[in-house]
KOLLO-322404 format. One record per residue (C-alpha): residue in one letter; residue number from 1; y, z, x. Coordinates in Angstrom, 1 decimal. Each point is the difference from the previous one (the first is absolute). Example, Ala and Ser with C-alpha at 12.3 -4.5 7.8 and 13.67 -1.06 7.14 Angstrom:
BEGIN
> resn:resi:v:w:u
> A:1:-4.5:7.8:12.3 $
> S:2:3.4:-0.7:1.4 $
//
This chain:
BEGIN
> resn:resi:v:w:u
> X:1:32.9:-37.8:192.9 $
> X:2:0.7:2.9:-2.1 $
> X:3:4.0:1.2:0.8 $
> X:4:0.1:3.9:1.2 $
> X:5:1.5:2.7:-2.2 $
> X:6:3.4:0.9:0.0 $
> X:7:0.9:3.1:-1.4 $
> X:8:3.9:-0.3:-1.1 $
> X:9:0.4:3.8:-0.1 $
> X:10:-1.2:0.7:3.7 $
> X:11:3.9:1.5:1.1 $
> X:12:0.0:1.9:-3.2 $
> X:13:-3.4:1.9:1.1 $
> X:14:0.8:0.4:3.1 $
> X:15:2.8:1.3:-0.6 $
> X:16:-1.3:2.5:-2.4 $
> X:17:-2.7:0.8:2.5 $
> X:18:2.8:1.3:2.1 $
> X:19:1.4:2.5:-2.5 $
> X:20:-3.4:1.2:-0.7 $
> X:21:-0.3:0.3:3.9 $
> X:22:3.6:1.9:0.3 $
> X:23:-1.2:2.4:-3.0 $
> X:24:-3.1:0.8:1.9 $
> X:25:2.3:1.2:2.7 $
> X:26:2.2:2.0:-2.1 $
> X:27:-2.6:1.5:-1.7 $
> X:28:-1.4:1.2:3.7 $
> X:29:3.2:1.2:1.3 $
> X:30:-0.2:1.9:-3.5 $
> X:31:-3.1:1.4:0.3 $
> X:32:1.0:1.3:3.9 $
> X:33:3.0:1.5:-1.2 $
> X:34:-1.7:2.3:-2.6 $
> X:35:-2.8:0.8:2.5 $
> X:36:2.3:1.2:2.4 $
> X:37:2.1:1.6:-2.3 $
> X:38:-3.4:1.6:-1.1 $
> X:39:-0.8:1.5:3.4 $
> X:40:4.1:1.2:0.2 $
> X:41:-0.9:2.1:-3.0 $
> X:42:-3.3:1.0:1.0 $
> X:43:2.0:1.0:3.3 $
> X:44:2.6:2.0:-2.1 $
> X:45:-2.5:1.3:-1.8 $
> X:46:-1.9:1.3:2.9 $
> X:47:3.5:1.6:1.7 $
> X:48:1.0:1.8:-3.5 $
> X:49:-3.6:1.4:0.2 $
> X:50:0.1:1.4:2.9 $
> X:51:3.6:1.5:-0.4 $
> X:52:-1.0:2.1:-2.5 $
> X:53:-3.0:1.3:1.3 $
> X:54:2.2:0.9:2.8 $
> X:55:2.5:1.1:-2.2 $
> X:56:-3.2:2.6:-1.7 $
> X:57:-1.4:1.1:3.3 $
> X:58:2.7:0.8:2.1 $
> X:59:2.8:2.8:-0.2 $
> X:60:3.2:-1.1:0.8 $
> X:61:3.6:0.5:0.2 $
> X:62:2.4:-0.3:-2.5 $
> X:63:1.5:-3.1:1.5 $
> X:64:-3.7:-1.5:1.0 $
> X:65:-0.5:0.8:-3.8 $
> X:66:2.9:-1.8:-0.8 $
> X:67:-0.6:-2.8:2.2 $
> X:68:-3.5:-0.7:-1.0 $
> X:69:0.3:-0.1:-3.7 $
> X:70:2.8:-2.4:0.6 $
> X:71:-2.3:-1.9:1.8 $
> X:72:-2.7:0.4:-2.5 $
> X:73:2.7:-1.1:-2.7 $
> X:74:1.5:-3.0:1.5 $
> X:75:-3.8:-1.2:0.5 $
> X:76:-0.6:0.4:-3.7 $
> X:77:3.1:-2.1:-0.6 $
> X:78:-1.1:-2.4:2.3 $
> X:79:-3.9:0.1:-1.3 $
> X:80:2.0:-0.4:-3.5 $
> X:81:1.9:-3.1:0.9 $
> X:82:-2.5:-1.5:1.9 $
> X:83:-2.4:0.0:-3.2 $
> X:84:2.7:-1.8:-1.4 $
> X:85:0.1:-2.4:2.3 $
> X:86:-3.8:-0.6:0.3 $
> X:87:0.3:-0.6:-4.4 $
> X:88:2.6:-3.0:1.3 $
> X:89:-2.0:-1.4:2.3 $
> X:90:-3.2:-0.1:-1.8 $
> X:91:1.9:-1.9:-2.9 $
> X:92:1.1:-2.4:2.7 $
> X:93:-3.9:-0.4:0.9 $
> X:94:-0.7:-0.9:-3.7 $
> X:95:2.6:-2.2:-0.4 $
> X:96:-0.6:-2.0:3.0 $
> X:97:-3.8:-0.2:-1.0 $
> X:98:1.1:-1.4:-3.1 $
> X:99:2.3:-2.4:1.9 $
> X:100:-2.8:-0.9:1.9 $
> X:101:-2.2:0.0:-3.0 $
> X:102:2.8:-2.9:-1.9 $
> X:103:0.3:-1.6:3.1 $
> X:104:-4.1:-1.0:0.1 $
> X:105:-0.1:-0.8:-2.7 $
> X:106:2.6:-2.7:0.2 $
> X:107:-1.8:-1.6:2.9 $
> X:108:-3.2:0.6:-2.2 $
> X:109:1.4:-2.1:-2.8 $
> X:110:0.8:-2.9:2.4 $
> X:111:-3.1:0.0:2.0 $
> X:112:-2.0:-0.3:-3.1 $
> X:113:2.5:-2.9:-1.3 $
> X:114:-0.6:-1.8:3.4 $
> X:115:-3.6:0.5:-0.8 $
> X:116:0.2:-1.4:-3.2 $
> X:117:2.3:-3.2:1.0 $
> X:118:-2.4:-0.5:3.3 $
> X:119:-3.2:0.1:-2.6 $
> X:120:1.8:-2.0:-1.9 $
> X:121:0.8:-2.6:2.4 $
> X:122:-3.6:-0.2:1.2 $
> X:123:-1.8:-0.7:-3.4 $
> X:124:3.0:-2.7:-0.9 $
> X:125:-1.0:-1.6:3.7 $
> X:126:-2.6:0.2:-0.9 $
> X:127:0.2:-1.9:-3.3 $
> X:128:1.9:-2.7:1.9 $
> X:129:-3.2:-0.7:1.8 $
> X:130:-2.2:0.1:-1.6 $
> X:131:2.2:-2.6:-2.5 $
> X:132:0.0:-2.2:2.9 $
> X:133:-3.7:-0.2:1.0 $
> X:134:-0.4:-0.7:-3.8 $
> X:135:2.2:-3.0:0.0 $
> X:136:-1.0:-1.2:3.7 $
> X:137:-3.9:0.2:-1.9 $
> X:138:1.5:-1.8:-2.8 $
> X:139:1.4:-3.2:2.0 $
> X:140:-3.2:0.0:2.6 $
> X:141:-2.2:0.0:-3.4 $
> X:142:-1.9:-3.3:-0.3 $
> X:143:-2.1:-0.2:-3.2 $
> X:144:-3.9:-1.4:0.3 $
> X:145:-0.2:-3.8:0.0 $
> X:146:-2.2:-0.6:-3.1 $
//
């Protein structure tokens, strides 16, 4: 009775199955970070556009005039420092996919080790019986009487 495989390293790669899990997390919260910052700029983008076409069509007071092109300047400002920010967080989405990247293929490595060993294990079983059918045919062996 061949004895099952044990692979010595099973804490290790499950363990390192966990970080690669917990990077595939952080590299989602990542990614939803950026998107909404995306639609944030696409929304600042879209309030800027129309301040200025209000800003073109309208006539206004002095202190409308005033008003709006404060307005229209704090939104560049903000439009400004949210590109900024969107640079940041799509660096944090390549890092973590790199994380994530390093952290597969860790758990890679050890799953084709484990692989390896358990293939290993089954051809030297293998070997062992086969080593004993040949001597249990070499005792039961009884030569023609002449």
């Amino acid at each position: 009775m061949p004895r099952p495989f044990r692979f010595n390293l099973d804490k290790v790669l499950e363990y390192r199955s966990q970080l690669e899990d917990q990077a595939k997390i952080a590299l989602s919260k990542a990614q939803q970070a950026l998107r909404d910052h995306d639609r944030f700029l696409e929304m600042l983008e879209g309030d800027l556009d129309l301040q200025r076409e209000k800003l073109a069509s309208t006539a206004l007071s002095a202190a409308e005039l005033w008003l709006l092109r404060s307005y229209i300047q704090r939104l560049e400002h903000d439009l400004a420092l949210g590109r900024q920010r969107r640079i940041e967080l799509a660096q944090d989405v390549h890092n973590c996919r790199e994380e994530l990247a390093a952290r597969a293929k860790d758990r890679k490595l050890l799953e084709k080790l484990k692989e390896t060993q358990a293939a290993r294990h089954v051809a030297e079983e293998n070997r062992k019986e086969q080593a004993g059918f040949d001597e249990m045919a070499t005792l039961r062996y009884q030569p023609p009487v002449v």
